[in-house]
C-alpha positions, 0 to 999 in steps of 0.5 A: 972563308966563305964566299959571298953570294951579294947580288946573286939569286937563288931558288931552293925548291923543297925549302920549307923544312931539312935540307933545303931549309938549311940551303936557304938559311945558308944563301940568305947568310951569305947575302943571296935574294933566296925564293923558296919554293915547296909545296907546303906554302904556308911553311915556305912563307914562314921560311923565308920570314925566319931567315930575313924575308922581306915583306912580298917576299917571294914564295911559291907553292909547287902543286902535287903531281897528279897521278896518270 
């Protein structure tokens, strides 16, 4: 049985492909508010419009460390 996630929030970093894709799919499935973050913006967007994002859907691109 799977647990319901309704109402609960989730933020995946590095959700935009692998793993973390398959964490937002999962959460999104269940009835989470899933923001995805990643540092490829364009693919987090595409993310979470594939799995039900809505319009202004939240997305966030984590910038690269730079080096010291």
């Amino acid at each position: 049985m799977e647990q319901s996630l309704e109402g609960k929030k989730a933020l995946v970093t590095g959700g935009a492909s692998g793993i973390g894709r398959a964490a937002v799919q999962a959460f999104a499935d269940r009835g989470a508010h899933v923001v995805v973050a990643d540092i490829n913006e364009e693919a987090a967007q595409t993310t979470a419009s594939e799995v039900g994002g809505k319009p202004g859907s939240w997305t966030s691109r984590i910038p690269p460390r730079s080096p010291n």
